[in-house]
C-alpha positions in Angstrom: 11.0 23.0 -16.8 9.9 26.0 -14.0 6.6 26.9 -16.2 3.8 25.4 -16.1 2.9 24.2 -19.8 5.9 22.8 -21.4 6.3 20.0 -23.2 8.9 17.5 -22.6 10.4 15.0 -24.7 8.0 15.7 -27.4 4.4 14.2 -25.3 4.5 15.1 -21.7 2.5 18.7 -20.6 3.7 20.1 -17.4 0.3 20.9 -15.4 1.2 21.4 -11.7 4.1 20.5 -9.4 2.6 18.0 -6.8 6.2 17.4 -4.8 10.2 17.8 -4.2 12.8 16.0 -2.7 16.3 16.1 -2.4 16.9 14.6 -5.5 14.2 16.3 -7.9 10.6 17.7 -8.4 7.7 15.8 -9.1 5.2 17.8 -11.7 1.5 16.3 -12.8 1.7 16.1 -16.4 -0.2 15.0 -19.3 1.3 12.3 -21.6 -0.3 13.9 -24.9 0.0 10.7 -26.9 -1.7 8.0 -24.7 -4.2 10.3 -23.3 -3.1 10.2 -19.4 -2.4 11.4 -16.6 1.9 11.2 -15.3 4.2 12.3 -12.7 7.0 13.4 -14.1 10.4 13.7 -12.0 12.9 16.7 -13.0 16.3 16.0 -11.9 17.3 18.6 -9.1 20.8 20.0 -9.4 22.2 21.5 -6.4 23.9 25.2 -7.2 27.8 25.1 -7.1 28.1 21.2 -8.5 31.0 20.8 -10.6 30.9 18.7 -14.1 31.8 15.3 -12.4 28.8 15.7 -9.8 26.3 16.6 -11.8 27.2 13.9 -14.2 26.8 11.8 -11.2 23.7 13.2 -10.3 22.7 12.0 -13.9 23.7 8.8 -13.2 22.4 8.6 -10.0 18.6 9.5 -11.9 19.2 6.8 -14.8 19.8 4.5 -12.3 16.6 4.9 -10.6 14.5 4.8 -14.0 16.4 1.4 -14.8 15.9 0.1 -11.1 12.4 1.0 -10.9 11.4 -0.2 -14.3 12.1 -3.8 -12.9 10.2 -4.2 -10.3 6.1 -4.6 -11.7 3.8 -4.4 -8.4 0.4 -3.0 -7.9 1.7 -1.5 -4.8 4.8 0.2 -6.0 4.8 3.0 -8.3 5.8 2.1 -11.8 8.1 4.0 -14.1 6.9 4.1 -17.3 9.5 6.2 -19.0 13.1 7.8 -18.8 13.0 10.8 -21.2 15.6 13.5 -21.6 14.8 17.4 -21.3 17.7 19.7 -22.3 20.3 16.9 -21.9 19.1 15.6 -18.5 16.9 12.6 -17.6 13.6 12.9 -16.3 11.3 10.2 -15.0 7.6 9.6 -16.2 6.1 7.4 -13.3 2.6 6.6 -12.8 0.4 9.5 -11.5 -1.3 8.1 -7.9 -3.6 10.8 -6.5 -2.7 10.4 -2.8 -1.1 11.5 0.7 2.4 10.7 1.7 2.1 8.6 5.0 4.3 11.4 6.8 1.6 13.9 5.9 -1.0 12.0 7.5 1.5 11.6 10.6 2.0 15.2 10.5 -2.1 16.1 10.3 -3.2 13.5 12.6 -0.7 12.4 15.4 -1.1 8.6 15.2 -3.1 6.2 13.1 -5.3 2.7 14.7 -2.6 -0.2 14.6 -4.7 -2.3 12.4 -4.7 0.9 9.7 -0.8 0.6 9.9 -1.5 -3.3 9.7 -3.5 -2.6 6.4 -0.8 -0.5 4.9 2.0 -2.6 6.4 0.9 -5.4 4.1 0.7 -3.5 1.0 4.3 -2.2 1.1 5.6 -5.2 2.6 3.9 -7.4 -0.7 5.9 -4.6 -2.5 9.0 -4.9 -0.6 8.6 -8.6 -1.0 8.4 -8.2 -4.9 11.4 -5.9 -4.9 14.0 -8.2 -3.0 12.8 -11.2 -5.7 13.9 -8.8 -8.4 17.5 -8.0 -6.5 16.5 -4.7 -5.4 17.1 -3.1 -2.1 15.5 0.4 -1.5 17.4 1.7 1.4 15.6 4.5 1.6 11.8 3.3 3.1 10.3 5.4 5.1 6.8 8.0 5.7 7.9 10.2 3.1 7.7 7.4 0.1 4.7 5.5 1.7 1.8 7.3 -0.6 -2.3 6.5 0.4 -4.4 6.9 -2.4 -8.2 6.2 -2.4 -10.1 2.8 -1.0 -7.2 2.7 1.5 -4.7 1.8 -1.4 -1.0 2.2 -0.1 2.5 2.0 -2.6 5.5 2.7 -2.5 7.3 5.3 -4.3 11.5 7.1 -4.7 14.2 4.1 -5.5 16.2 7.3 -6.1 18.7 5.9 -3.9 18.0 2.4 -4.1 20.4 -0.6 -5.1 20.1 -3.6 -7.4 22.2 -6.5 -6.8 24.8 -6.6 -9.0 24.2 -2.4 -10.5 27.1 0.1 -10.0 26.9 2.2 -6.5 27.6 5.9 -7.8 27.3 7.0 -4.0 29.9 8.8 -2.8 32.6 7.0 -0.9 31.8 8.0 3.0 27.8 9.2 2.2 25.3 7.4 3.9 22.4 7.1 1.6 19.2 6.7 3.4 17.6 8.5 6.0 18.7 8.2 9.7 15.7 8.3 11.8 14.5 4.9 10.0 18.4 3.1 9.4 19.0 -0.1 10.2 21.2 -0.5 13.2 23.6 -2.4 10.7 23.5 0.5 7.9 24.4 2.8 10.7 27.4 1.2 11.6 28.6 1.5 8.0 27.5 -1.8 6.2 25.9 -2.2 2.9 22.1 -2.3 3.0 20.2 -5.9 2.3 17.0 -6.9 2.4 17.0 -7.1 6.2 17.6 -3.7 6.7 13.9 -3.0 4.4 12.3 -5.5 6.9 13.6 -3.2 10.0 13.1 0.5 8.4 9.4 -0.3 6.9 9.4 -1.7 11.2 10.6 2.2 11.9 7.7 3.4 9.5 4.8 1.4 10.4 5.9 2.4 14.4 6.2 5.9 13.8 2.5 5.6 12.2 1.2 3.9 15.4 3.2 6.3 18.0 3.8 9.2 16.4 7.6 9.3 16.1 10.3 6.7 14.7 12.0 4.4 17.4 15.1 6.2 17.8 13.2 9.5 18.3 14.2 12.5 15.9 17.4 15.0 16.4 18.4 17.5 14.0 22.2 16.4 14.7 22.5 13.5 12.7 25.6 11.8 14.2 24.1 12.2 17.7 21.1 10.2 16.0 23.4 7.4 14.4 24.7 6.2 17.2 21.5 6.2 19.4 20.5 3.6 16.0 23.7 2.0 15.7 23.1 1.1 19.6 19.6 -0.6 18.3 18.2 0.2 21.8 15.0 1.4 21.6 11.3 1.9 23.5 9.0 -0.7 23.1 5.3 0.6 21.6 2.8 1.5 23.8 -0.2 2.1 21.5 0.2 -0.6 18.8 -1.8 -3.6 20.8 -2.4 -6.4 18.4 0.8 -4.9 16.3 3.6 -4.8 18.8 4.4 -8.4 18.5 4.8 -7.9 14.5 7.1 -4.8 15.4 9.0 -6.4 18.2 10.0 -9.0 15.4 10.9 -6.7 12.2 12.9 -4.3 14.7 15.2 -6.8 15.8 18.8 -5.6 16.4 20.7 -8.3 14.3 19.1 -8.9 10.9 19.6 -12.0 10.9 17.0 -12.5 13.3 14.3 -10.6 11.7 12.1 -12.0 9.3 12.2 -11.6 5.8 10.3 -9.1 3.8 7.7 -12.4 2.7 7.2 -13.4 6.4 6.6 -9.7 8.0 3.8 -9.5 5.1 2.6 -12.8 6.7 3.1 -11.6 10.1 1.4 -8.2 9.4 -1.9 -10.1 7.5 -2.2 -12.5 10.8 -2.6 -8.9 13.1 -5.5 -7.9 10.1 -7.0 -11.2 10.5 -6.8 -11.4 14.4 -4.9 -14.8 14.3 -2.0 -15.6 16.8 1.7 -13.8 15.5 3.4 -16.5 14.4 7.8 -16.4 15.4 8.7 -16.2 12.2 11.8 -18.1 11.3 14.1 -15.7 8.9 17.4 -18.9 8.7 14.8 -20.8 6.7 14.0 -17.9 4.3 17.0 -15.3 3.9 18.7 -15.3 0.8 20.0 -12.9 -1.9 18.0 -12.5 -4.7 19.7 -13.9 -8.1 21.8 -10.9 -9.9 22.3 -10.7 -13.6 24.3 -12.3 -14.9 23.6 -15.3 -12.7 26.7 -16.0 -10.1 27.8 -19.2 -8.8 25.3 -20.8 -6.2 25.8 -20.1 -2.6 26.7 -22.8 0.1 23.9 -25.0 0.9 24.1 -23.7 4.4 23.6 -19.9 5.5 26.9 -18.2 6.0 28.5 -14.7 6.2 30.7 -14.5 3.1 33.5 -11.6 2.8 33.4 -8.5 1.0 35.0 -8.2 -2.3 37.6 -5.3 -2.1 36.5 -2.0 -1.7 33.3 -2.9 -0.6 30.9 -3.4 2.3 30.7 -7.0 3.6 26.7 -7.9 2.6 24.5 -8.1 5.6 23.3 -11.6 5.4 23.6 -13.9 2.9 21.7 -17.5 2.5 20.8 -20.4 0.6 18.0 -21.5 -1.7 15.3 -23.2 -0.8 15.9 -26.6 -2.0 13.5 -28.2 -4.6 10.9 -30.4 -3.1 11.8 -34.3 -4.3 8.8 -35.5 -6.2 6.3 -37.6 -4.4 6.3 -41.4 -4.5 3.7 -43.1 -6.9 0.8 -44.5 -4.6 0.3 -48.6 -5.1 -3.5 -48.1 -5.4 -3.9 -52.1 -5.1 -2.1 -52.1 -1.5 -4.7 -49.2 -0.5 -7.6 -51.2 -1.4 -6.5 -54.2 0.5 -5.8 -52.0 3.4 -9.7 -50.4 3.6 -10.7 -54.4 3.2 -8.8 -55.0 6.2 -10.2 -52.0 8.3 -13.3 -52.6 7.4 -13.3 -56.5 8.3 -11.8 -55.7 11.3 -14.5 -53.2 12.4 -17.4 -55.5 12.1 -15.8 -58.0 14.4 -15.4 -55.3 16.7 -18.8 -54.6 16.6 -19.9 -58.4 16.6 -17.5 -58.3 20.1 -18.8 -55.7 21.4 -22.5 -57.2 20.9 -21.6 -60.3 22.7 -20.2 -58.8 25.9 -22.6 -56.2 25.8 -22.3 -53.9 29.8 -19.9 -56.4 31.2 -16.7 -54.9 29.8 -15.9 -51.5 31.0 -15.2 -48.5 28.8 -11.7 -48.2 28.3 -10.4 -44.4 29.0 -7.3 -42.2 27.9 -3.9 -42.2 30.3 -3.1 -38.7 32.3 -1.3 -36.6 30.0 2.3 -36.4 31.8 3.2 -32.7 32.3 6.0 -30.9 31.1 9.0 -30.0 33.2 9.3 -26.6 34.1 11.3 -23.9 32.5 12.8 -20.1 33.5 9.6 -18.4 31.7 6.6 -17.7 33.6 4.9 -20.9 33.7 6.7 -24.1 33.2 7.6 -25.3 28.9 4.1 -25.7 28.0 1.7 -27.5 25.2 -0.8 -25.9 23.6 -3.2 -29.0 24.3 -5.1 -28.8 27.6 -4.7 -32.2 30.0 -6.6 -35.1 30.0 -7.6 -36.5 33.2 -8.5 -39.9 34.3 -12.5 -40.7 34.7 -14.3 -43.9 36.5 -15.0 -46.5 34.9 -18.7 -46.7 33.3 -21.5 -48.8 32.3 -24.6 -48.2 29.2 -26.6 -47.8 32.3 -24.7 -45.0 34.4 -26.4 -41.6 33.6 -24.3 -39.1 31.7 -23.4 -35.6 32.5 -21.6 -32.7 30.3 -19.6 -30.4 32.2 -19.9 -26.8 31.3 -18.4 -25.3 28.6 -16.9 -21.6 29.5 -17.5 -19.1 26.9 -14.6 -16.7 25.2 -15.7 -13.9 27.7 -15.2 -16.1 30.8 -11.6 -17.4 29.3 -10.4 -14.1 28.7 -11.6 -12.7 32.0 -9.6 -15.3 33.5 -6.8 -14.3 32.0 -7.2 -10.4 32.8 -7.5 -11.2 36.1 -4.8 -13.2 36.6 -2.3 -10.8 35.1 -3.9 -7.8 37.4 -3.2 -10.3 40.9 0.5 -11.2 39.6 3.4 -10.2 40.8 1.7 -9.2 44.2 -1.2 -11.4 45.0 0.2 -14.6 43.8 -1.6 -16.5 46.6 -5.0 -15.4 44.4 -3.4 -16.3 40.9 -2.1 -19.4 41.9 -5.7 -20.6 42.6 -6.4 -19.6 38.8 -4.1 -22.1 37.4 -5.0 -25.6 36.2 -3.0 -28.8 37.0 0.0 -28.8 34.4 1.6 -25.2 35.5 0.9 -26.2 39.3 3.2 -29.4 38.8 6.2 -26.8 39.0 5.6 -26.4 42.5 4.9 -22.9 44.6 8.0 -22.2 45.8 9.2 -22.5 41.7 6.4 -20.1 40.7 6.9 -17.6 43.5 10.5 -17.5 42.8 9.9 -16.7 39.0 7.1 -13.9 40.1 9.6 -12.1 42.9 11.7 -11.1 40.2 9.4 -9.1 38.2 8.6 -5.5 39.0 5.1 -5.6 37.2 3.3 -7.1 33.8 0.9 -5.3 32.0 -1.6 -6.5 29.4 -0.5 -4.7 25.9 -4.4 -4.4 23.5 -7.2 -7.5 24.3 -6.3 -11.1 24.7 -8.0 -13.4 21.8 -9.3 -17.1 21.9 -7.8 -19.0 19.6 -9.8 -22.3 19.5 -8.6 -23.7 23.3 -6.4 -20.7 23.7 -6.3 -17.4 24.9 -3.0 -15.5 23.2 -2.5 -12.5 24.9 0.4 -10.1 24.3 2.7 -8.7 28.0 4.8 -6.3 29.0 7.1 -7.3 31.6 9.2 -4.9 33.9 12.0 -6.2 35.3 14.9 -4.5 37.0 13.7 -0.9 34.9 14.0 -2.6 31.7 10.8 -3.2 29.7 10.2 -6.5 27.6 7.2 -7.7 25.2 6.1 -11.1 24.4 3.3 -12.7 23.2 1.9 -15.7 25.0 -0.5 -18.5 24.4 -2.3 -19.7 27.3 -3.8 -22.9 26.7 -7.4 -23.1 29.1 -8.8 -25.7 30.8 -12.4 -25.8 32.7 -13.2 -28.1 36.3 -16.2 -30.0 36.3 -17.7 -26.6 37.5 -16.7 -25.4 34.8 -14.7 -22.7 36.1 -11.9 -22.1 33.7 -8.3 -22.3 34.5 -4.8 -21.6 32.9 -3.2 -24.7 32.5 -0.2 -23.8 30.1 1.5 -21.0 28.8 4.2 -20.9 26.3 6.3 -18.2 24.4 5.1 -17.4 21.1 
């Protein structure tokens, strides 16, 4: 299979190699029977392998085809055949005219964070697909990230990947995957889950924004292990809108990252500029169903132990249990309850006809503020306050305060964060009612411990709210949140932060 022009299993014409890998070369081909362009994969065998590896090897390649062949997703390469050439397997795969993602790395440097957004959600929807099926890749990273035309991204090579419940044919004491973009928990030696996807497609779609993986590159892979198997890394400085999304998927412990479903979500709110939800992975983790079905899991998450021999599984977690069907609605007791509201709006009315200006408008009570907290600004609510107004007669004249556009709210907010933590006489003027109920002394005590806070991409209003994503300093180390500022304007209407809380 070195010439150009041969035929293979009877249909497939070799045109061009397009790729290697560890495992095998990847030739275009032409599948002479339907008429179409293939890739084909050729199973590489290393020189000096003895019977028992390279029947491995071909196990290791059948594997892949069966693997592969399950999962059905218009961003994942599909395998359309597992043929045999001179006794060994070879893979006919769909034929994607494209660019790895580490090539474009390689040519360019770094790519816009809402590109990486864009491809993010393709493989994630992939991803997403594949952990359904009970398929862990364990090996996601540039390299099998292809872009074809009209920004179309998939993902390719489940050469070493693992369904749930297939037989591991990796060597005892060989770490399959690739170190730069491990999990911190595959590092230390346990079997790779679904988490650990959610955390090396983190590893991919950060190397795309800065340039290099998290835990840097180092041609002595032990020396690189342990700098992931520490899970200590630099937050990004070029992803803006993205860096809450990464922050999440490159959690330490898995089971505080999202799953594969909720970093798509996560990655699609960055594309759509909408606030970066916390996603909430105790509610969604769970192992996909093997074949043959097993015995249901505990209805609460646990950690289970390994059966012998094995690697304990990362996380493991319930179902979702069945929503309980909705009660029937008594129609009758509906349409005696609109009579009632009706009636009892047109006396209202007659009332209010009869006592005409004497009674005075009735108005809302002060919204009670929130006791304070150790972040920032006190716990806060996303609602702004209500305040108290005069009482008012029909014949009083009526005035509409100012509304403050976007621009003004978010210039607010950008100057704010440039007075704090040194002029904190100036910010404290800039705040509205609720976050001045903590008290000064509170507020300055929180400030004196930070070194500095700097604004990470462009704040965004979000209805009455301005989310904006920080990097705090404190003590040398570096932290990123995202935070939603809920605005609130005087009668001047001069607008003022009146709550902040933690997204």
């Amino acid at each position: 299979m070195s010439a150009e022009g041969r035929l293979i299993a009877g249909r497939y014409r070799l045109q061009q190699q397009i790729g290697s890998g560890a495992m095998g070369v990847v030739w275009q081909a032409i599948d002479e029977r339907l008429h179409r362009t293939v890739a084909v994969k050729q199973l590489l065998l290393q020189p000096g392998y003895t019977p028992e590896e390279t029947e491995e090897a071909r196990q290791r390649s059948m594997r892949e085809g069966r693997i592969a062949a399950r999962l059905q997703h218009q961003n994942a390469i599909c395998v359309f055949d597992v043929a045999e050439d001179e006794g060994q397997p070879v893979l006919v795969m769909e034929y994607l005219p494209s660019r790895s993602l580490a090539s474009v790395i390689d040519e360019q440097g770094t790519l816009p964070p809402l590109q990486v957004a864009r491809i993010g959600v393709q493989v994630a929807s992939a991803l997403a697909a594949a952990h359904m099926a009970g398929i862990v890749h364990r090996d996601l990273k540039p390299g099998n990230v292809l872009l074809g035309e009209n920004d179309i991204a998939k993902i390719t090579d489940f050469g070493i990947s693992r369904a749930i419940g297939d037989v591991a044919v990796t060597k005892s004491g060989i770490l399959a995957g690739t170190p730069a973009y491990l999990a911190p928990e595959v590092a230390l030696g346990r079997d790779p889950a679904p988490a650990s996807d959610v955390f090396s497609l983190g590893s991919t779609l950060y190397a795309a924004i800065e340039g290099g993986p998290p835990f840097g590159t180092d041609e002595n892979a032990i020396s690189l292990l342990h700098r992931v198997a520490r899970g200590q890394f630099d937050p990004p400085r070029q992803a803006g809108p993205m860096t809450p999304a990464l922050m999440q998927m490159l959690r330490p412990d898995p089971v505080d990252r999202p799953t594969m479903a909720q970093a798509r979500d996560l990655l699609q709110a960055v594309l759509d500029g909408r606030p970066i939800p916390n996603a909430s992975p105790s509610a969604g983790w769970q192992r996909p169903a093997a074949s043959p079905p097993r015995t249901p899991p505990p209805a609460a998450a646990t950690r289970v132990g390994p059966p012998s021999g094995s690697n304990p599984p990362t996380v493991v977690g319930s179902a979702v249990p069945a929503a309980e069907p909705a009660p029937r609605r008594n129609y009758r007791q509906a349409a005696m309850w609109v009579v009632a509201i009706v009636v009892a709006v047109l006396v209202g009315v007659l009332a209010a006809n009869a006592f005409g200006d004497d009674s005075p408008q009735s108005q809302p009570a002060p919204t009670q503020a929130p006791a304070p907290s150790s972040a920032p600004a006190p716990a806060p609510s996303s609602a702004p306050a209500t305040t108290s107004a005069a009482p008012t007669t029909s014949a009083a004249p009526t005035t509409t305060a100012k509304q403050p556009s976007s621009a003004e709210l978010i210039a607010v907010v950008k100057k704010y964060y440039s007075l704090v933590p040194k002029k904190l006489d100036q910010a404290w003027e800039l705040l509205g009612p609720k976050l001045r109920d903590q008290g000064k002394d509170r507020y300055e005590a929180f400030w004196k411990s930070i070194d500095d806070v700097t604004i990470i991409g462009d704040p965004v209003r979000s209805g009455a709210n301005v989310v904006v994503t920080l990097q705090f300093t404190k003590k040398g180390k570096e932290i990123v949140e995202q935070h939603v500022l809920g605005m609130v304007a005087t009668p001047d209407g001069d607008p003022k932060i009146n709550t902040d809380k933690r997204n």
